[in-house]
MARLOMAR-356687 format. One line per 2 residues: number of its first residue (from 0); their letters; for each residue y, x, z of N, C-alpha, C. Coordinates in steps of 0.02 Angstrom, whole numbers, plus 32768, in hexadecimal, padded with zeros to 4 digits. Layout:
NUM = a = Y:X:Z:Y:X:Z:Y:X:Z | ...
% end
This chain:
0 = xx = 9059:7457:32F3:9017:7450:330E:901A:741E:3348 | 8FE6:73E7:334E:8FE4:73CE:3388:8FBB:73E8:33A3
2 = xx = 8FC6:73E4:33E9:8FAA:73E1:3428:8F98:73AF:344D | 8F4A:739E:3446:8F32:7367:3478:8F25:737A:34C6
4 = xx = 8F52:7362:34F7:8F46:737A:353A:8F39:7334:354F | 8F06:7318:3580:8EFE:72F2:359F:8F27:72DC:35D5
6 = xx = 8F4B:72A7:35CC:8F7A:72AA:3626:8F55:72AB:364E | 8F29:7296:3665:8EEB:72A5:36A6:8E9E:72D2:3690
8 = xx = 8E8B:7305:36B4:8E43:7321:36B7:8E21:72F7:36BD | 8DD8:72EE:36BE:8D99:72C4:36EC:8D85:72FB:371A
10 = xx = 8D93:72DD:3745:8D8F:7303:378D:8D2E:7307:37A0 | 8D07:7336:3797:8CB8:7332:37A1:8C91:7361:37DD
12 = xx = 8C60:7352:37E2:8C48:7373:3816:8BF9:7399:37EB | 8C20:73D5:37D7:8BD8:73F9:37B6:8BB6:7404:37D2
14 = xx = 8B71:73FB:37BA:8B2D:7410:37D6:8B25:7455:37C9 | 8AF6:7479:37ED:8AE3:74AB:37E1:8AC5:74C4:379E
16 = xx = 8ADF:74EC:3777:8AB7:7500:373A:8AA2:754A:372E | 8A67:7551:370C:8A4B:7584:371D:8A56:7595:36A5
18 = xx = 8A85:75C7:36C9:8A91:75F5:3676:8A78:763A:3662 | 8A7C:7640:361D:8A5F:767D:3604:8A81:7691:35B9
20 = xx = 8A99:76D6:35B8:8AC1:76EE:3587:8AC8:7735:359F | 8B0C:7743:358B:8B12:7778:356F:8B67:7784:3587
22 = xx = 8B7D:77B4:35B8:8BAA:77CB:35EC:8BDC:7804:35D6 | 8C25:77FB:35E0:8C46:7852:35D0:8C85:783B:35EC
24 = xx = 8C8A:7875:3606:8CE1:786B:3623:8D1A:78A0:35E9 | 8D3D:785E:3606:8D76:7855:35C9:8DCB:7849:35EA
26 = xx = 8DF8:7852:35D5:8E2C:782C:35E2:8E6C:7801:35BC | 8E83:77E7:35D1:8EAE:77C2:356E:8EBB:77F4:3544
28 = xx = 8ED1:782A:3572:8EF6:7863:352E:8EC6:787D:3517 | 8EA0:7885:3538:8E44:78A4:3513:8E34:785D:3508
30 = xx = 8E25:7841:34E4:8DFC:7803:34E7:8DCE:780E:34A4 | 8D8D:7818:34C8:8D4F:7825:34AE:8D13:77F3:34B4
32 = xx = 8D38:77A7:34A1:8D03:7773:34A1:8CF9:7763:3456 | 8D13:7772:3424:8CE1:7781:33E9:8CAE:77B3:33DD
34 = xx = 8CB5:77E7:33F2:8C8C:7805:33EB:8C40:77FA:342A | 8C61:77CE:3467:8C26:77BD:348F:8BFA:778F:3461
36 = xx = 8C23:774F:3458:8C0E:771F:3427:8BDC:7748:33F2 | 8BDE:7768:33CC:8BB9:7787:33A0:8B86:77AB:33A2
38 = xx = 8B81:77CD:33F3:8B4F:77EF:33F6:8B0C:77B0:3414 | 8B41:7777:342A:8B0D:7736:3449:8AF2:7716:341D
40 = xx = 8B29:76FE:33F8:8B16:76D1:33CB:8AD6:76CF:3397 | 8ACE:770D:3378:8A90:7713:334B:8A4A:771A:337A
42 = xx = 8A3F:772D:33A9:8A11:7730:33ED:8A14:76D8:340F | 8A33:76B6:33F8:8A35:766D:342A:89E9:7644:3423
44 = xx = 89BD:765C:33ED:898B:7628:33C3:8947:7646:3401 | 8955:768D:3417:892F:76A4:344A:8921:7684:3488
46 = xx = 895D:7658:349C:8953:7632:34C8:891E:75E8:34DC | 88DF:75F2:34FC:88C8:75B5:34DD:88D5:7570:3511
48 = xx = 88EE:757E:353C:88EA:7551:3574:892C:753B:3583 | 895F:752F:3543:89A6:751E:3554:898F:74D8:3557
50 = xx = 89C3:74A7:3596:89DF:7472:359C:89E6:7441:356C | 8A22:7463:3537:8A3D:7441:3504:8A5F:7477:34D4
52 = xx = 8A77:7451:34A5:8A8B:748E:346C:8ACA:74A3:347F | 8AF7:7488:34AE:8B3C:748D:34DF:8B47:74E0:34D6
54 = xx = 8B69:750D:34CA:8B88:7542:34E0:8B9E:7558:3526 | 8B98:7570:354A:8BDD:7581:3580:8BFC:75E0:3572
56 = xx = 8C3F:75D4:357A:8C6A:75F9:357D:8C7A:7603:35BD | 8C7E:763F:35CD:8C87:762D:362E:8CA0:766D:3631
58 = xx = 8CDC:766B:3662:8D06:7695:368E:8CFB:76B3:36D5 | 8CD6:76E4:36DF:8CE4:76D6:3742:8D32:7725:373D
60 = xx = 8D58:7704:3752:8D8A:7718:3773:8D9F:7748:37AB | 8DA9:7788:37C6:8DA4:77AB:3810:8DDD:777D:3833
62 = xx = 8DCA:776B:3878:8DE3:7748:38A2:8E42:7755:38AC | 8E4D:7789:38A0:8E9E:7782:3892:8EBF:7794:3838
64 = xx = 8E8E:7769:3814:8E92:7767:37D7:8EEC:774A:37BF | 8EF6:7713:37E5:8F23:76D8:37CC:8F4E:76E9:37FE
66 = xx = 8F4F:7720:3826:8F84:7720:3851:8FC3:7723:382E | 8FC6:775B:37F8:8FF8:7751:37D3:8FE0:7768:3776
68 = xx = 8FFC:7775:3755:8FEF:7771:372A:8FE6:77B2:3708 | 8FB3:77D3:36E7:8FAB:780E:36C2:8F80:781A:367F
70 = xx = 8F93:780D:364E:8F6C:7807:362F:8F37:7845:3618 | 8F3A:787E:3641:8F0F:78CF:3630:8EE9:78B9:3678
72 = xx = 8EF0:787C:36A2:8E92:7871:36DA:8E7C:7846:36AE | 8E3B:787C:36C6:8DEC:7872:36C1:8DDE:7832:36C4
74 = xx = 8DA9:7819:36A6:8D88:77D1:36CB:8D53:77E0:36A5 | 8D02:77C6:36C7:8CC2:77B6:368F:8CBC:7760:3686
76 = xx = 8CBE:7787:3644:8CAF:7756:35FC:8C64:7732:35E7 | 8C5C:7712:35E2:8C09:76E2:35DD:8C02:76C0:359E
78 = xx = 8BD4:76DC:355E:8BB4:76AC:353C:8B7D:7696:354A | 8B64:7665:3560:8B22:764A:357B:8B0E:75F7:356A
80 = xx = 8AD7:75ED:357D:8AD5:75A5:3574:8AA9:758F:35A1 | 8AB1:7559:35C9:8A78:7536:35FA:8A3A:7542:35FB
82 = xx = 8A1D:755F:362F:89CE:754F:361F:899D:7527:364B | 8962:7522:363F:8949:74E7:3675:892B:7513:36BC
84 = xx = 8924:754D:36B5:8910:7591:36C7:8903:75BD:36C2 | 8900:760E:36EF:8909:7648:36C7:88DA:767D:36C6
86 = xx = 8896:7641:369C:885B:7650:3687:8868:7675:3631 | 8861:76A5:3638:885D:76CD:35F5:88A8:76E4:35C9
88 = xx = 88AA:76F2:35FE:8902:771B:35D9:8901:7739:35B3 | 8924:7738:3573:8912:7760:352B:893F:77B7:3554
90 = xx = 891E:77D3:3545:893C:782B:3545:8982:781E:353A | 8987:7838:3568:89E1:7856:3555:8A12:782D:3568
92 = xx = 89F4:77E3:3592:8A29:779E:3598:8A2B:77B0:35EB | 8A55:7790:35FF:8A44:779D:3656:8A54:7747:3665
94 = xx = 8A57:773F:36AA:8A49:7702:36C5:8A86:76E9:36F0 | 8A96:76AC:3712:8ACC:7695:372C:8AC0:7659:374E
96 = xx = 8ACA:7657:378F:8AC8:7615:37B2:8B16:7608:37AE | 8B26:75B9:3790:8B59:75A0:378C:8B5A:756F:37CC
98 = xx = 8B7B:7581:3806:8B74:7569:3836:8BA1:7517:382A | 8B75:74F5:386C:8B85:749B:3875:8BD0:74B2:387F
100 = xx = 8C11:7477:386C:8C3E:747E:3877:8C76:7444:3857 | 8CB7:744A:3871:8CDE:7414:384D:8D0D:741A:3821
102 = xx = 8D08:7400:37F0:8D49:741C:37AA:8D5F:73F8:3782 | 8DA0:73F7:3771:8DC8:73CF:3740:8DAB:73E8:36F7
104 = xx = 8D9A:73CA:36DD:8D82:73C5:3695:8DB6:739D:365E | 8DD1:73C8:363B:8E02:73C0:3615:8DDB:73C5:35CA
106 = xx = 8DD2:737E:35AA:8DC1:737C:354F:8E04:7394:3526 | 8DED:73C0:34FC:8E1A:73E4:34D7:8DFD:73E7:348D
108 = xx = 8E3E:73E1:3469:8E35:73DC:3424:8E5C:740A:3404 | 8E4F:7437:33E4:8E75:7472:33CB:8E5D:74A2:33BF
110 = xx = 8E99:74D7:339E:8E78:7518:338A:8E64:755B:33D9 | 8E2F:7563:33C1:8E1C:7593:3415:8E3F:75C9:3419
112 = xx = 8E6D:75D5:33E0:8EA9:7608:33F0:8EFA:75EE:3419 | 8EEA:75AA:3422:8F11:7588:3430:8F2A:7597:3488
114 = xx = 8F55:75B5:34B1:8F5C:75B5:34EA:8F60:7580:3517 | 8F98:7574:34F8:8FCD:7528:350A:8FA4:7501:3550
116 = xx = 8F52:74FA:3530:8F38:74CC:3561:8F37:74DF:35B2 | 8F23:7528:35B3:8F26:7541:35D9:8F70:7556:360B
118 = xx = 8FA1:756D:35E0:8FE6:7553:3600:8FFC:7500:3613 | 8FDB:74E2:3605:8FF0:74A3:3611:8FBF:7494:3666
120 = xx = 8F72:74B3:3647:8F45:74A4:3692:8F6F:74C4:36C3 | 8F90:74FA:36BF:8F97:753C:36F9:8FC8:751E:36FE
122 = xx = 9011:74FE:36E1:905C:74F7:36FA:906B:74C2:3703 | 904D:7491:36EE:906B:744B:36EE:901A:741B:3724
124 = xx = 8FE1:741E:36EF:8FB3:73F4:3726:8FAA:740A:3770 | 8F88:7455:3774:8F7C:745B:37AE:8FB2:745F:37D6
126 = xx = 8FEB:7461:37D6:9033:7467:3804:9039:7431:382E | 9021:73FA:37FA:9032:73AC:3802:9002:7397:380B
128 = xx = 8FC8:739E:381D:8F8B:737E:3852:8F83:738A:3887 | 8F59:7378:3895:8F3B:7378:38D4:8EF9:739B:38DF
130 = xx = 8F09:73CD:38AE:8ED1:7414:38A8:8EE2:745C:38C3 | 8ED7:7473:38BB:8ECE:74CF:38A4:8E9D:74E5:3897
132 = xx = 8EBC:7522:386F:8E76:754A:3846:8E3F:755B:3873 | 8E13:7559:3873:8DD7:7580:38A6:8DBA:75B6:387C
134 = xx = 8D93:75F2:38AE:8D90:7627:3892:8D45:762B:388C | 8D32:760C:384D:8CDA:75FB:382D:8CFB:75FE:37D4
136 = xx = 8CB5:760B:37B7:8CC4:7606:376F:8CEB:75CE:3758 | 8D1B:75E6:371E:8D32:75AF:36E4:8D15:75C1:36A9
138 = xx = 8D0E:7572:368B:8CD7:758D:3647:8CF6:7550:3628 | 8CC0:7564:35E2:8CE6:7531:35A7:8C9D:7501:3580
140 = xx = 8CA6:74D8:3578:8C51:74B2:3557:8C6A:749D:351F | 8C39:74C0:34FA:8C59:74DE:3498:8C05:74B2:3494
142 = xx = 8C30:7462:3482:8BED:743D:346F:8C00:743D:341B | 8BD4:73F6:3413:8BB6:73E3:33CF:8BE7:73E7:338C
144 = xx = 8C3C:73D7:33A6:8C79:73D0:338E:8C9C:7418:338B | 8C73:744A:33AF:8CBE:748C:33CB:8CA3:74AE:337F
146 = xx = 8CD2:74C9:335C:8CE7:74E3:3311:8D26:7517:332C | 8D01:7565:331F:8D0D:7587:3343:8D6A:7594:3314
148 = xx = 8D9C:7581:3342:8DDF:759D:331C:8E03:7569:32E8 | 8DDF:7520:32F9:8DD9:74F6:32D4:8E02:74C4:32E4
150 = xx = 8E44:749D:32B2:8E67:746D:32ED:8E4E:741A:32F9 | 8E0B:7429:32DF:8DF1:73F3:32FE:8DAE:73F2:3339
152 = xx = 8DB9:7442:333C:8D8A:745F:335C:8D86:7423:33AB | 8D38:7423:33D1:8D63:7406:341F:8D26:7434:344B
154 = xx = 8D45:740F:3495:8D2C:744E:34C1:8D3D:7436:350B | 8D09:7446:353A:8D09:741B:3583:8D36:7466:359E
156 = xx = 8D65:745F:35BA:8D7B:7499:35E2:8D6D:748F:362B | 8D4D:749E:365F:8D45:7498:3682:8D67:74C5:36BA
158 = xx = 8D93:74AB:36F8:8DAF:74DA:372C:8DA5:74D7:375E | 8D85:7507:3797:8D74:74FA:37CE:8DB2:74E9:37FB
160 = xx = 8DA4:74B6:3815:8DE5:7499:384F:8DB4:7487:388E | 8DEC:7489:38C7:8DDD:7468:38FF:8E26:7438:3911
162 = xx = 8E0F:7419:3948:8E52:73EC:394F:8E67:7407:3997 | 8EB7:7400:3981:8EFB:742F:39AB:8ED5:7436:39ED
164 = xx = 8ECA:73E7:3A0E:8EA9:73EB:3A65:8E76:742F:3A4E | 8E67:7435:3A3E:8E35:7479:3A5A:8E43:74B6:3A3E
166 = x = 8E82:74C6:3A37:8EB1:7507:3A39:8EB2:751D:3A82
% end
């Protein structure tokens, strides 16, 4: 299998986005994002005021998440998708301010069972920049190309960073 890893992120400064979906906490060894996916997915057409047809997949993390490693913590899980505002929320979706912020955005091509990318963001990029993780959502933008499990599947991974001076 290849693995397409980008040698450099595009380093961006997200705007604020205002999302809507569908929420559950989970952890890798529980990992219950198919079944989130499924309860969202057939409910997505309810939405009338999305952005774009873009997906987001989104992580928020508890603040000593990454301290070390466990795969039985918690984290909430996000199927949602952009909206222009959070005029008429279909039943049962809840809401999310994706706060302004700065993040390495890594294009990825592969199967979404695929880790690798993510060992490569966590051990090798961020070590060797001039970043660190910051403690705001990570999410994933499952656009026009993402084919869910697919190895031509692709996908914006997005990671919240700040830079070292402001450690």
């Amino acid at each position: 299998m290849i693995i397409h890893i980008p040698v450099k992120p595009r380093i961006e400064i997200l705007p604020e986005k205002k999302l809507v979906g569908n929420t559950m906490s989970m952890s890798i060894s529980h990992n219950k994002t198919g079944q989130l996916w499924g309860q969202f997915g057939p409910k997505i057409h309810e939405i009338n005021n999305r952005i774009s047809r873009d997906k987001i997949s989104m992580q928020v993390y508890p603040l000593s998440y990454f301290d070390s490693f466990n795969p039985m913590a918690e984290f909430e899980k996000w199927a949602a998708v952009e909206v222009e505002d959070f005029a008429n929320v279909p039943q049962g979706m809840e809401t999310f301010v994706l706060q302004e912020g700065l993040y390495a955005v890594f294009d990825y091509k592969g199967l979404s069972s695929d880790n690798s990318i993510f060992q490569y963001i966590f051990t090798e990029w961020l070590p060797s920049s001039k970043y660190v993780l910051d403690n705001r959502p990570h999410f994933e933008v499952l656009g026009p190309n993402y084919k869910n499990n697919d190895p031509e599947s692709e996908e914006e991974i997005w990671i919240p960073i700040k830079p070292v001076s402001e450690t």
